[in-house]
C-alpha positions in Angstrom: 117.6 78.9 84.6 114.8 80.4 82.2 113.0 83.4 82.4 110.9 82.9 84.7 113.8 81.5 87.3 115.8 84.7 86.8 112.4 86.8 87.7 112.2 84.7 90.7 115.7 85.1 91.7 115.9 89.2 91.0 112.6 89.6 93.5 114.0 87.7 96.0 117.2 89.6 95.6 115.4 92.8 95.9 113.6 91.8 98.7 116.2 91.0 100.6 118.2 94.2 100.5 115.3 96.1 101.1 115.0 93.7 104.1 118.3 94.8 105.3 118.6 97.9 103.7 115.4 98.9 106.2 116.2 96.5 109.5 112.3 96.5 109.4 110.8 93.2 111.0 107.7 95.1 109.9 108.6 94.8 106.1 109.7 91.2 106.7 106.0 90.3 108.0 104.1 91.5 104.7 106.9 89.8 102.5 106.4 86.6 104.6 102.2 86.9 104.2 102.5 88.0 100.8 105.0 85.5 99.4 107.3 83.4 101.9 109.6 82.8 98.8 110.4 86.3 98.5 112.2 85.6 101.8 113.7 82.2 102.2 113.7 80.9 98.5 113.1 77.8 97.1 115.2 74.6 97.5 113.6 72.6 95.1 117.0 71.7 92.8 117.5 69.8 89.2 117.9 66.4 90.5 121.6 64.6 88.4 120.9 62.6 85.7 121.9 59.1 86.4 122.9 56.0 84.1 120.7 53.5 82.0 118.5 56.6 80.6 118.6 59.6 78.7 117.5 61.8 82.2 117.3 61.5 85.9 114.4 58.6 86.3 113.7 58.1 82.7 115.5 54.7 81.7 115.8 52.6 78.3 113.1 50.6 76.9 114.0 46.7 77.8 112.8 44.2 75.3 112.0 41.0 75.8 111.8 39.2 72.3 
């Protein structure tokens, strides 16, 4: 991903080692009421490109005349 992805990804990463670095259902609490995505992520995902179009729900222009 870009920039901002990678960001996203390194907290989360460092979040959860702390998280089980420290055992600490304490920790876990504030991460959850601060951010929940720190914790489980996001699963929002690209959705494939399919035929007819130049992306996933983009299609050709169809003319008539």
């Amino acid at each position: 991903g870009g920039y901002m992805g990678q960001a996203e990804a390194a907290r989360m990463a460092i979040a959860n080692a702390l998280l089980k670095w420290t055992k600490s259902t304490q920790l876990r609490n504030v991460l959850v009421e601060y951010d929940r995505t720190m914790v489980a992520g996001d699963p929002r995902r690209k959705e494939p490109k399919k035929f007819g179009g130049p992306g996933a729900r983009a299609r050709d222009q169809k003319s008539y005349r």
